[in-house]
C-alpha positions in Angstrom: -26.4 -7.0 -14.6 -23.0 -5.1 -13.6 -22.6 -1.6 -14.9 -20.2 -1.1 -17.6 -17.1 0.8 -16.8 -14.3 1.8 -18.7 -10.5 2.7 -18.4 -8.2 4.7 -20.6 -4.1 3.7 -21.2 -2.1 6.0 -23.0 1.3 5.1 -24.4 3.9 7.7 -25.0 4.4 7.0 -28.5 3.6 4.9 -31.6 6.4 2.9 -31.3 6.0 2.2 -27.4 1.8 1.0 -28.5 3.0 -1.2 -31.3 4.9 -3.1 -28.5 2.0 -3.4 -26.3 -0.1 -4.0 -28.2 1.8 -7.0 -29.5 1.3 -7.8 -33.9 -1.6 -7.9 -35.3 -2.9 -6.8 -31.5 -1.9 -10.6 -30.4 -1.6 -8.7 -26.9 -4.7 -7.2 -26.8 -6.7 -10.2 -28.1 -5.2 -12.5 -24.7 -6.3 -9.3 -22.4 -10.0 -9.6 -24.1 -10.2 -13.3 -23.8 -8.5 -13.6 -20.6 -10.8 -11.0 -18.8 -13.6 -11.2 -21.2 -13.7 -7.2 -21.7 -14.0 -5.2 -24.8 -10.8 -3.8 -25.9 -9.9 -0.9 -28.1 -7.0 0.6 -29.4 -6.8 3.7 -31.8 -3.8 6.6 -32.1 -2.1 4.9 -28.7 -4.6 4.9 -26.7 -5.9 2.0 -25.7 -9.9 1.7 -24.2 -10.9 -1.3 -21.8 -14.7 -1.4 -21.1 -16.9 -3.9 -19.6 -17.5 -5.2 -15.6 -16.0 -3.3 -13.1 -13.7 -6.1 -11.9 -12.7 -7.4 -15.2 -11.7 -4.1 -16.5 -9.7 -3.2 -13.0 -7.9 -6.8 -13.3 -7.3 -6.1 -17.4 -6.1 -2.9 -16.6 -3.6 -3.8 -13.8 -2.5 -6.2 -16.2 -2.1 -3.5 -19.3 0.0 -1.3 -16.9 2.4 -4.0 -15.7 3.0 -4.8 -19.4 3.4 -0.9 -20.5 5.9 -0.8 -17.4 7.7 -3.9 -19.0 7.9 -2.2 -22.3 8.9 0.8 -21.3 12.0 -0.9 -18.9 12.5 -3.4 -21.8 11.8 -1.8 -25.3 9.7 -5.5 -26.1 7.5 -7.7 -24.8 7.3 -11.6 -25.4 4.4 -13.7 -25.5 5.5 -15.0 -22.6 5.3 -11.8 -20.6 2.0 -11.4 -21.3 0.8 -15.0 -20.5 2.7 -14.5 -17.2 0.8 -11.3 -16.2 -2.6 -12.8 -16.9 -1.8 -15.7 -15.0 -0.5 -13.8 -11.5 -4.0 -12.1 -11.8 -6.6 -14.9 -12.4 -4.2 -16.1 -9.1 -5.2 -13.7 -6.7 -8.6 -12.4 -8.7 -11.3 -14.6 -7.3 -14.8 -13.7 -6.5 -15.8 -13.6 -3.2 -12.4 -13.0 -1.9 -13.5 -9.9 0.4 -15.3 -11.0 3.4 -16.4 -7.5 4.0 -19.7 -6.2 6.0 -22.5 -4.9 3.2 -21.4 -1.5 3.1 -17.8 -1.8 4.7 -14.7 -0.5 2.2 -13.7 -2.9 -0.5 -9.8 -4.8 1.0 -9.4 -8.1 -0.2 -6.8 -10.4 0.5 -5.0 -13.5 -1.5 -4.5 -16.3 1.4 -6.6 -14.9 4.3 -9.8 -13.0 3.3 -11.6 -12.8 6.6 -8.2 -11.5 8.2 -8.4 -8.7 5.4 -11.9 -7.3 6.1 -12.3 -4.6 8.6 -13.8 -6.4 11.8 -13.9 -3.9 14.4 -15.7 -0.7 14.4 -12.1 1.2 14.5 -10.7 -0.7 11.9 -14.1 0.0 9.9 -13.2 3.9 10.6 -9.7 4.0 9.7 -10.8 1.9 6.3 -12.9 5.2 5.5 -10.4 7.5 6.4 -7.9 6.2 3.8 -10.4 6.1 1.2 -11.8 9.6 2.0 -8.1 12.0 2.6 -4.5 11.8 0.9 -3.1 11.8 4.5 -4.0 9.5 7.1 -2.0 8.8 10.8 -2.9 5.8 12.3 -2.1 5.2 16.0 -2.4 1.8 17.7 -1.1 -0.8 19.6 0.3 -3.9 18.1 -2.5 -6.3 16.5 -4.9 -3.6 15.6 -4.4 -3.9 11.7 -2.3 -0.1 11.4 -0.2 -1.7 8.7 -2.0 -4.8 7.2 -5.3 -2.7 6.8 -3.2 0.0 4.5 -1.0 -2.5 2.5 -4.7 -3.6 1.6 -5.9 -0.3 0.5 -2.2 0.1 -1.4 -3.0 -2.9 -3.2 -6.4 -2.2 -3.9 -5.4 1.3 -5.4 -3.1 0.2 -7.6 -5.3 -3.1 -9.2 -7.6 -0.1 -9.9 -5.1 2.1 -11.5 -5.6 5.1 -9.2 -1.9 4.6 -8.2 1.2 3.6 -10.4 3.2 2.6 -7.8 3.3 1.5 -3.8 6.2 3.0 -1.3 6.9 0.9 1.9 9.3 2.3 4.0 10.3 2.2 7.7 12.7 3.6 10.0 16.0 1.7 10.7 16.4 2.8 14.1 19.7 0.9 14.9 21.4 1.6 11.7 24.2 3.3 13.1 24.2 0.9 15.9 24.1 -2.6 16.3 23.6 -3.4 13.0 27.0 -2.5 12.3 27.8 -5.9 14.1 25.8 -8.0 12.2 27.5 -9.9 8.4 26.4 -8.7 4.9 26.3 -5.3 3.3 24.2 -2.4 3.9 21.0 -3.7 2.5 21.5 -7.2 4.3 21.6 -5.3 7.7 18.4 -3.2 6.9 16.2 -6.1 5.5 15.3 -7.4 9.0 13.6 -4.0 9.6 11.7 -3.8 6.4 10.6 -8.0 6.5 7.0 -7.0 8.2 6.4 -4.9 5.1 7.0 -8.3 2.8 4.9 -9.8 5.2 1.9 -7.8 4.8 2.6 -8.1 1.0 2.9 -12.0 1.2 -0.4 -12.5 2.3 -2.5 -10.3 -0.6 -0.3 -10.7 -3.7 1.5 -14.5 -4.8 5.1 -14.7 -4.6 5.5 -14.5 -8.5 3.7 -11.0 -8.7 5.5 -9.9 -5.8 8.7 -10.3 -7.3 7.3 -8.7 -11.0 6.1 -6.0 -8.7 9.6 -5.7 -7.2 11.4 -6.0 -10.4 9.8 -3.8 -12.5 9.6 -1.1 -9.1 6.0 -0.8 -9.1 6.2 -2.2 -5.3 9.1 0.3 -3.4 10.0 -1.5 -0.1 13.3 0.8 1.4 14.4 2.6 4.6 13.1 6.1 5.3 16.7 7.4 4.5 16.3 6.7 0.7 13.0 8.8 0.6 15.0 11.8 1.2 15.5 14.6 -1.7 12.4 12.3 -3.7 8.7 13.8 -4.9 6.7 10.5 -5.0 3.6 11.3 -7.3 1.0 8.7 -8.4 2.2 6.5 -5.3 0.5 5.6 -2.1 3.0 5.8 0.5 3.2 3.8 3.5 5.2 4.7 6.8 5.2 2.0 9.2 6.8 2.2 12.8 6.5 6.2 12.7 6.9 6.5 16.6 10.8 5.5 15.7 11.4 8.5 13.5 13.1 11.8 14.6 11.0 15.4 14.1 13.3 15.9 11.1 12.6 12.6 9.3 9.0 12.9 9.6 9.1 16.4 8.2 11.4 15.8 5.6 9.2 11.9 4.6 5.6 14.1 5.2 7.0 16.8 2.6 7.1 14.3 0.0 4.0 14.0 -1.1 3.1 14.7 -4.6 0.2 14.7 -7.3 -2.1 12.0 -7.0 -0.1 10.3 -4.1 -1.6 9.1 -0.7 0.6 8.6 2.6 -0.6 6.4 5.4 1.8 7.2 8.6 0.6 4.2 11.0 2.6 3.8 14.7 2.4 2.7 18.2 3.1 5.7 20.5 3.9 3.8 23.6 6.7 1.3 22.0 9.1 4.3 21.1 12.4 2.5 20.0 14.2 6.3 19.7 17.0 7.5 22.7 15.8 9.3 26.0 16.4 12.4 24.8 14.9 12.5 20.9 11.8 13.3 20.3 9.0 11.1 18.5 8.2 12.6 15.1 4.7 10.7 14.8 4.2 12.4 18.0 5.3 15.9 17.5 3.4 15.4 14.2 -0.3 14.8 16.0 0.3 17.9 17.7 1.0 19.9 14.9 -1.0 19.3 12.0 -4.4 18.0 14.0 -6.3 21.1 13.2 -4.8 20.8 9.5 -8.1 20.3 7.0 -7.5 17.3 5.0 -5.8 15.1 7.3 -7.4 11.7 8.8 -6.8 10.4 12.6 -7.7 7.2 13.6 -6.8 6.0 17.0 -7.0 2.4 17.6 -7.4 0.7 20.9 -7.4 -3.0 22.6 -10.7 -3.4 21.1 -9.2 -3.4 17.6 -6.6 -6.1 18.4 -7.3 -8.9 16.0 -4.6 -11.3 16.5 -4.4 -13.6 19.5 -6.8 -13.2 22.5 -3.8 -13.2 24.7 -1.8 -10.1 22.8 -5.1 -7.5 24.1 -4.6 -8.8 27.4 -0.7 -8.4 26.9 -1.3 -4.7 25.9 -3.7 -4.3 28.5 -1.8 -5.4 31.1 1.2 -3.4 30.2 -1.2 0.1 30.1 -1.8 -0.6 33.5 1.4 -0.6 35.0 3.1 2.0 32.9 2.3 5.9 32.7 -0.2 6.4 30.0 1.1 7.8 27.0 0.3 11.4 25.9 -1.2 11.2 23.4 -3.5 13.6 21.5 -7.6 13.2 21.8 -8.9 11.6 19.1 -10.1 13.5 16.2 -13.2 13.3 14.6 -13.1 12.4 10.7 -13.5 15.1 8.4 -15.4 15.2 5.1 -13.5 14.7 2.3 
């Protein structure tokens, strides 16, 4: 039999439970049917015991609506029927394809994809789990950005986060994508697509856009982190090699309570001019001797996507100078 677990969700005031909670706890009673949990509710706090799963899928549910209510001061029927039914979507047993013993990522449309299948993808799994700052270095196909979009989504479903931050560099900005129609946000979009890619696979459309829309899910350029103290968040920066020394500072200074950051790149397709300076890799010289920091260094022999992209990237090392790139560093205890 699974051990019980339980989970605590505290509302702000009376006024804010008695919306949750729905009359006569109409809420409360779905959540407990839905998930078949035990559900509590005394002086606004609300108690969700039973399996491990159930509770993390009940709880992810209870969050989303507490988020609603908060945005919207109310909460239909409707709402709640629509919550429960974008988690029983993605929520299936037997959806990781994990090794005995590997990390916990689980995926909505491709589970095998989502499971760690190399022994440096294994590593850099464990990293993220074991240290609130992980850089992961790798050329393309080695699952830098998919594997950490996993361990986002897996964070929040489990309430250790309250929100996801995916963000990216826009390295032509004040380029050539001045030349191209729409405003602002139209011309950036095309950089930030992979990161509603990697989102696509593990969540549906429909709790992609709740996500979206309620800002649990943060998908913007690195420019809009600037100024912000992102607590409760795991952080994602994707294509690092393309930021300057200054952004990387200013984006690795943002870290706040109960936050993670994954910085993943690929130091030998730097985007930035001839005579700017990579701040993923100023930043591996810096802080590698930093306690509390994870490295993981992917090679060839973590490409997972086509046979042909290893030998792409293989053949490409060859004929250009190799990169400079820091050794890799052993992982430290958390």
């Amino acid at each position: 039999m699974a051990d019980t677990v339980e989970k605590i969700i505290e509302c702000r005031s009376t006024d804010e439970a008695r919306v949750l909670f729905g009359p006569f706890d109409s809420h409360l009673k779905k959540i407990r049917d839905a998930f078949s949990v035990r559900v509590m509710a005394r002086q606004g706090k609300l108690r969700i015991e039973g399996e491990e799963r159930s509770v993390s899928s009940a709880s992810l549910v209870m969050l989303e609506l507490l988020n609603l209510a908060r945005k919207f001061g109310r909460l239909r029927g409707q709402d709640v029927e629509e919550a429960i039914s974008a988690a029983n979507g993605h929520d299936h047993p037997g959806d990781s394809a994990a090794l005995d013993g590997d990390p916990l990522v689980r995926a909505r449309q491709h589970p095998v994809a989502a499971a760690p299948r190399t022994d440096g993808q294994r590593a850099y799994v464990g990293l993220m789990a074991a240290h609130d700052l992980v850089f992961a270095v790798g050329p393309a196909g080695t699952g830098k950005t998919f594997l950490a979009v996993a361990q986002a989504i897996e964070a929040l479903r489990e309430g250790r986060v309250r929100k996801i931050v995916l963000t990216r560099p826009a390295v032509e900005a004040g380029e050539r994508l001045g030349f191209l129609p729409g405003d602002f946000q139209a011309k950036v979009n095309p950089y930030l697509r992979p990161l509603y890619d990697a989102l696509n696979i593990q969540i549906t459309p429909t709790q992609m856009r709740r996500y979206v829309d309620l800002d649990v899910i943060e998908i913007a350029p690195l420019a809009y982190m600037r100024g912000r103290t992102l607590e409760h968040a795991f952080i994602i920066l994707d294509e690092g090699q393309n930021t300057t020394a200054v952004q990387m500072k200013m984006f690795l200074t943002r870290l706040g309570q109960s936050s993670r950051v994954v910085v993943t790149g690929d130091i030998t397709q730097i985007d930035l001019g001839r005579n700017e300076t990579s701040g993923l890799v100023e930043a591996l010289a810096i802080l590698r001797d930093v306690p509390g920091i994870g490295f993981a260094f992917l090679t060839e022999r973590d490409i997972v996507r086509h046979p042909l992209v290893a030998e792409i990237v293989a053949a490409y090392g060859r004929r250009e100078a190799p990169a400079a790139a820091p050794a890799p560093v052993s992982p430290r205890a958390p």
